[in-house]
MILUMKOL-621401 format. One line per field, with one value per residue (C-alpha): residue in one letter; x, y, z. Coordinates in Angstrom, 1 decimal. Example, Ala and Ser with C-alpha at 12.3 -4.5 7.8 and 13.67 -1.06 7.14 Angstrom:
<pts>
rest c(A	S)
x c(12.3	13.7)
y c(-4.5	-1.1)
z c(7.8	7.1)
</pts>
This chain:
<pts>
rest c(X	X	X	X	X	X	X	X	X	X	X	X	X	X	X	X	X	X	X	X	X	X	X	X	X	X	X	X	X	X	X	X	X	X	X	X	X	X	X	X	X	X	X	X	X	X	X	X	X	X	X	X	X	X	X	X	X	X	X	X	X	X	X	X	X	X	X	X	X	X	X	X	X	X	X	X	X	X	X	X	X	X	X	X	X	X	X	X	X	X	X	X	X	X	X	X	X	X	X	X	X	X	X	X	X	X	X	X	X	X	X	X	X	X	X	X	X	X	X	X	X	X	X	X	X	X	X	X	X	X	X	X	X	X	X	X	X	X	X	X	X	X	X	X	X	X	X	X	X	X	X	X	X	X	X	X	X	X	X	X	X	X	X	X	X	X	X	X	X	X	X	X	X	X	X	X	X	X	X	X	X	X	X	X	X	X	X	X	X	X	X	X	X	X	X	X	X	X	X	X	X	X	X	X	X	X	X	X	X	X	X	X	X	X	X	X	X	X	X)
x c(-16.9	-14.6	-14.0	-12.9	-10.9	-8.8	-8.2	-7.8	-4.8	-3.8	-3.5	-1.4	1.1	1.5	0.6	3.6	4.7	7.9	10.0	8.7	5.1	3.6	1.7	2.3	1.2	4.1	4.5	5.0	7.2	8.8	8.2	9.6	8.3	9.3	9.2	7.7	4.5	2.5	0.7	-2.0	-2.1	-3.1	-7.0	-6.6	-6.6	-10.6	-11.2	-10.5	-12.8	-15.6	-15.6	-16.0	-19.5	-20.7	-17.6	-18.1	-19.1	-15.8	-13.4	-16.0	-13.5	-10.4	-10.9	-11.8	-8.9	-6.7	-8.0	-7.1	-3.4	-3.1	-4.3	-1.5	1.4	0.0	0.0	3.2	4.7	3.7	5.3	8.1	8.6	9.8	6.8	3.9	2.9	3.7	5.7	4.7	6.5	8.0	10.2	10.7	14.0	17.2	17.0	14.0	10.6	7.9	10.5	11.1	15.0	15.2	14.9	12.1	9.7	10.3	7.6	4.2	1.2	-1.7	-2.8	-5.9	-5.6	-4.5	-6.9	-9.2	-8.9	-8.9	-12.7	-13.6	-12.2	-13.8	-17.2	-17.0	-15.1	-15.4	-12.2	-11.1	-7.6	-8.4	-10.2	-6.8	-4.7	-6.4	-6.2	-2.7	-2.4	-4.9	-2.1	0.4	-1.1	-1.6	2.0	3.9	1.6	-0.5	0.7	-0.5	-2.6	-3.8	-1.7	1.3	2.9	6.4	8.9	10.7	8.7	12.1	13.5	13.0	12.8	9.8	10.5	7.1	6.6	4.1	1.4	-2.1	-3.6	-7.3	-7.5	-6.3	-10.0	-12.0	-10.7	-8.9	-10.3	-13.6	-12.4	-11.7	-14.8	-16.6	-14.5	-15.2	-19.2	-21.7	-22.3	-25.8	-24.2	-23.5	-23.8	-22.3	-25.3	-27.0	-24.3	-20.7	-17.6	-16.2	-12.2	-12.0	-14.4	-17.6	-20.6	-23.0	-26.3	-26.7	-30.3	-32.0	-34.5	-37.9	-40.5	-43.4	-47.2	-47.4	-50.9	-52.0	-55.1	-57.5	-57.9)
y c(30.8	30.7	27.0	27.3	30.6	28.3	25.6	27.9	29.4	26.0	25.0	28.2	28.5	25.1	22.1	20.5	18.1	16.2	14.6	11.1	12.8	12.3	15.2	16.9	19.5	21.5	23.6	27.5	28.5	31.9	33.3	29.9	26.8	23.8	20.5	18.4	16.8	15.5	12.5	15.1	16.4	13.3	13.9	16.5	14.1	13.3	17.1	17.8	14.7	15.8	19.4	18.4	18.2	21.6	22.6	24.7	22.2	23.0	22.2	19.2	16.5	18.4	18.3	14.4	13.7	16.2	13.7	10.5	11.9	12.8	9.2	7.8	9.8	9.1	5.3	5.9	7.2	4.3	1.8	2.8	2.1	-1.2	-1.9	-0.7	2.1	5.6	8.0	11.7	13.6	12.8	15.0	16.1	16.9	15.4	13.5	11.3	11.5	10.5	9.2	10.6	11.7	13.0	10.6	12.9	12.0	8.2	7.2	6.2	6.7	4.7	8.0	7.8	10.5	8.4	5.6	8.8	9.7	5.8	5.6	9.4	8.0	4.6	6.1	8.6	6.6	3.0	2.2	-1.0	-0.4	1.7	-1.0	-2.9	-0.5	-0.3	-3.7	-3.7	-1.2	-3.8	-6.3	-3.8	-3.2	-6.8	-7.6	-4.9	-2.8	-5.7	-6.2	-8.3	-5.1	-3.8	-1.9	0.2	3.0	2.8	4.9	4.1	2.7	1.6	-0.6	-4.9	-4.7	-3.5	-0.2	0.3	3.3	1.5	3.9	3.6	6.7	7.0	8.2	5.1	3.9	7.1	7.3	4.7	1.5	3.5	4.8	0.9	-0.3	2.0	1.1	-2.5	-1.9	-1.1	2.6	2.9	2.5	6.1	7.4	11.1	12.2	11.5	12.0	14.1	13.3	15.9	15.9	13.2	10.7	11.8	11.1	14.1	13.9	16.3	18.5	19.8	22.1	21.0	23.5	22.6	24.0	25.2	25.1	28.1	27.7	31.1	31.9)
z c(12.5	15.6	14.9	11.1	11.8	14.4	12.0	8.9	11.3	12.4	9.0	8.2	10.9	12.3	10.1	8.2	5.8	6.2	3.3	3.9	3.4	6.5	8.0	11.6	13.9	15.0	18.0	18.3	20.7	21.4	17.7	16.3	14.9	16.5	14.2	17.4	17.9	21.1	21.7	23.5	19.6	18.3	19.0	16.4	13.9	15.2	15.1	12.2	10.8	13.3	11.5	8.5	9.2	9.0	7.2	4.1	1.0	-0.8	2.5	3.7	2.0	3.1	6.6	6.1	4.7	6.9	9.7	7.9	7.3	11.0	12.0	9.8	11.2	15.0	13.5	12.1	15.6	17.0	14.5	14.5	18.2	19.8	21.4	19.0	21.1	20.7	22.8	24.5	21.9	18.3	15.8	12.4	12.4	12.0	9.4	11.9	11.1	13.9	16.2	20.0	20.0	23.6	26.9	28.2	25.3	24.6	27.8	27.3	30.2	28.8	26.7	24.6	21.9	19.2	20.0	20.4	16.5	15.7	17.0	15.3	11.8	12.0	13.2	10.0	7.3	8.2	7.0	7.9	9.1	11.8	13.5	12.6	14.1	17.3	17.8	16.7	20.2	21.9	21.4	22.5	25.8	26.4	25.9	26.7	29.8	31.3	35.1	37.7	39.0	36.2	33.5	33.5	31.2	30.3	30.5	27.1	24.2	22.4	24.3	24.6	28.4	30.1	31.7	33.9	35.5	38.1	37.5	35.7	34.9	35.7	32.0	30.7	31.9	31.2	27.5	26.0	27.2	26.6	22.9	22.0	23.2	21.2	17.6	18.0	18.9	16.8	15.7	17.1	20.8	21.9	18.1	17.4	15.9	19.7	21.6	22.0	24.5	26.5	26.9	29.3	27.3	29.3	27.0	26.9	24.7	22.1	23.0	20.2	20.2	20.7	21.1	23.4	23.7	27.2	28.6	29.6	32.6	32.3	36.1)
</pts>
C-alpha cells in the first residue's frame, strides 16, 4: 500500500508529457515543478515495470507500459547525444526535449540506471529492442569510454572529441557491466522470481516462507 500510494503521487505531481510525447519524471523543488530529469531517475522506468506485479488487476498493464515509455525517453536522451550515451540531467523546456542544456549536466560517469531499466523490461517483456538498445550503449562504451586502463566517463556527451574525466566509477562494475550481462544471458541465471538486486546491483535471494516440523525430544 506504501508502494502504490508513492507512485499514485509520483504519477500525480511529478510525471509529465512533453509535446513530442515522450514521458518524464520531473523534479520538485521549492514548491515548483522543474521540467528536468536525472540519469539516477532512469531506474524508475524498471520500477515501475517491477510493480506491476502485485499491482491492482486494473493498473497491472499501466505500470507495464508506464515502464516501457520511461525506457524510451532514457533511450531517447541518449540518442540524441553525439556519442550515444546519455548525460546526468536532460530538460523539457525550451523548446528541447531530452537534451542537457547546461555545461554541468552534459557528463557522463559510466552510470547504470538506464541500462538498469533495459535488463527490468527485457526480463518482463522480452521485447527485442531493448536488447538492441543496450548493445547500441555496448558499442558506445567501446568507442567512446574504452581507455588503455579500463574505461572512462566523459565530461561532455555532445561533442566529437573525447573529453575523459579519467575516472571509472566502481559502479560502472557493480551495476552496469553486471545489468548487460544479465540482458544478453538467459533468464533462468539470477531470475526475479529467485532473486532481487539491492541499489548497487547486489543480488539477494528472495526467502519464502517454509514452515518446518521441529522435533520435539520428551525428556
Amino acid at each position: 500500500k506504501m508502494y502504490f500510494d508513492a507512485v499514485q503521487a509520483i504519477e500525480t505531481h511529478l510525471i509529465r508529457k512533453s509535446s513530442g510525447g515522450l514521458t518524464y519524471i520531473a523534479e520538485w523543488k521549492g514548491g515548483l515543478l522543474e521540467h528536468k530529469m536525472g540519469h539516477l531517475t532512469c531506474f524508475a522506468g524498471g520500477m515501475f515495470a517491477l510493480g506491476a506485479d502485485g499491482a491492482p488487476e486494473a493498473r497491472a498493464q499501466h505500470y507495464l507500459e508506464l515502464g516501457a515509455e520511461i525506457a524510451r525517453t532514457c533511450h531517447e536522451s541518449y540518442n540524441r547525444t553525439y556519442v550515444k550515451l546519455g548525460p546526468e540531467a536532460f530538460r523539457f523546456d525550451g523548446g528541447v526535449e531530452a537534451i542537457a542544456t547546461r555545461q554541468n549536466e552534459k557528463y557522463y560517469i559510466l552510470r547504470p540506471e538506464v541500462i538498469e531499466t533495459y535488463m527490468y523490461m527485457w526480463r518482463l517483456t522480452h521485447d527485442p529492442k531493448y536488447r538492441t538498445w543496450a548493445w547500441e550503449a555496448v558499442e558506445a562504451l567501446e568507442s567512446h569510454c574504452r581507455v588503455n586502463g579500463g574505461y572512462s566517463g566523459l565530461r561532455d556527451v555532445y561533442i566529437a572529441h573525447e573529453s575523459y574525466d579519467d575516472v571509472q566509477q566502481s559502479f560502472f562494475l557493480a551495476e552496469t557491466l553486471k545489468y548487460l550481462y544479465l540482458i544478453f544471458s538467459d533468464d533462468d541465471l539470477l531470475p526475479l522470481e529467485h532473486w532481487i538486486f539491492n541499489t548497487e546491483a547486489h543480488p539477494f535471494p528472495i526467502l519464502r516462507d517454509q514452515k518446518k516440523e521441529v522435533d520435539v525430544q520428551e525428556k
